[in-house]
C-alpha positions in Angstrom: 0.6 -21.8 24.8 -2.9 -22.6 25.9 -3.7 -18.7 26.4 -2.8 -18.1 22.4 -4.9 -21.6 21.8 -7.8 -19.4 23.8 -7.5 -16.3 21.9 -7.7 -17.8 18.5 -10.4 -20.2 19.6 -12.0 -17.0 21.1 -11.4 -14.7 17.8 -12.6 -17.2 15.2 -15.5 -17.6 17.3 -16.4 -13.9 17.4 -15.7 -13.8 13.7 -18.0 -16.7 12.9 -20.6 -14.7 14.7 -20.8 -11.2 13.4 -23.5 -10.6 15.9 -22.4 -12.3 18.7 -21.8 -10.1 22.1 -22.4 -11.3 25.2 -22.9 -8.2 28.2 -21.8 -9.5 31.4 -22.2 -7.6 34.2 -20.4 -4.7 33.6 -22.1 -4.0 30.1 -18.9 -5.7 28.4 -19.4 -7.3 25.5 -16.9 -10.7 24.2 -16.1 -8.5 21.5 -15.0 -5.1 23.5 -13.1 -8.4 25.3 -11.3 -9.4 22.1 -10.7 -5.9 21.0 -9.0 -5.0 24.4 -6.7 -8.2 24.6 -6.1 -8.5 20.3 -1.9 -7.5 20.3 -0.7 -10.2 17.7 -1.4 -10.4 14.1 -3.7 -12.7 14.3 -6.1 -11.7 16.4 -6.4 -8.0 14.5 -6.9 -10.3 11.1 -10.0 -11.9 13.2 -11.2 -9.0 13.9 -10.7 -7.3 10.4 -12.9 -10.3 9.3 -15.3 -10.0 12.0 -15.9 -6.4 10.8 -15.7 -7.2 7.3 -18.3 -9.3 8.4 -20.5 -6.8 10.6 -20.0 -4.2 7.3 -21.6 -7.2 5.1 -24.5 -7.7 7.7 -25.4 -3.5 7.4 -25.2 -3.7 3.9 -27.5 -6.6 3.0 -30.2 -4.4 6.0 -30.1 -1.4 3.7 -30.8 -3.4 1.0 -34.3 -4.4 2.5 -35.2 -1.5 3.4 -34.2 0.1 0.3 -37.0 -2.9 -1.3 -39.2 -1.9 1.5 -39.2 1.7 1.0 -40.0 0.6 -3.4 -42.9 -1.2 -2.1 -44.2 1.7 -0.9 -44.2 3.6 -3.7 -48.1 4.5 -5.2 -50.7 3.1 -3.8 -53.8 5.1 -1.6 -52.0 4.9 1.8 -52.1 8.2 4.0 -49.2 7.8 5.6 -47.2 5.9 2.6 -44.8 8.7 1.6 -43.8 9.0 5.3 -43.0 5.1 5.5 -41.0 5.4 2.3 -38.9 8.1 4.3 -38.7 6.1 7.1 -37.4 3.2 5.0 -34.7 5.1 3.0 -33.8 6.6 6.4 -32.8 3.1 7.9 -31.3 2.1 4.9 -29.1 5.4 4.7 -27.6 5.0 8.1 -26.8 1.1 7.5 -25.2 2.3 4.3 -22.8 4.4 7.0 -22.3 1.8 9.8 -20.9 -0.4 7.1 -18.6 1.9 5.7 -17.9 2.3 8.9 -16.8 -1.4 10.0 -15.1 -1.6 6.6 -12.9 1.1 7.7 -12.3 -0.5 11.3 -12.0 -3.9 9.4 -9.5 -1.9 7.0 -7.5 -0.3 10.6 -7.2 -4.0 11.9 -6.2 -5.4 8.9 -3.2 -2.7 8.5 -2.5 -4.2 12.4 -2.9 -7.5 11.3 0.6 -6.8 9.1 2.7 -5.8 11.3 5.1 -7.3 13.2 4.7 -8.5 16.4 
């Protein structure tokens, strides 16, 4: 009883926290922790949020830099045109690592409905 009153006290932290992994020693994070121990339906729902959550953060980065890369646009600047690449770059590859937590969100949520 008080391990499953850990493991949900554990999860809902992680998915309050989107960015919250702690490295201890070994370079482990709390969230490679909770991904390693999560076998009930529950704890793959956390996670599915958590990610959800992660995909969310990645999004609203490419959005700034998409707005950065517009400011950039015109102007006398040398080197403008290469920061305006440099923007839309960043803002590509967020575009990818969240559709890429919103299809590990989308594995854990399949998880999350399955019987246990």
């Amino acid at each position: 009883m008080r391990s499953k009153i850990g493991m949900v006290l554990l999860l809902g932290a992680l998915a309050l926290s989107p960015g919250l992994a702690l490295a201890g020693d070994e370079g482990h994070s709390l969230e490679q922790l909770v991904v390693e121990s999560a076998n009930t339906p529950a704890a793959h729902a956390a996670l599915a949020e958590h990610y959800r959550a992660k995909a969310a953060s990645a999004r609203a980065a490419a959005a700034r830099h998409e707005s950065i890369s517009r400011a950039y646009s015109g102007g006398k600047m040398m080197d403008r045109e290469r920061m305006k690449t440099h923007c839309k770059k960043i803002a590509a590859e967020n575009t990818a690592i969240a559709a890429e937590y919103e299809e590990l969100a989308k594995l854990h949520e399949g998880e999350s409905k399955k019987a246990p």
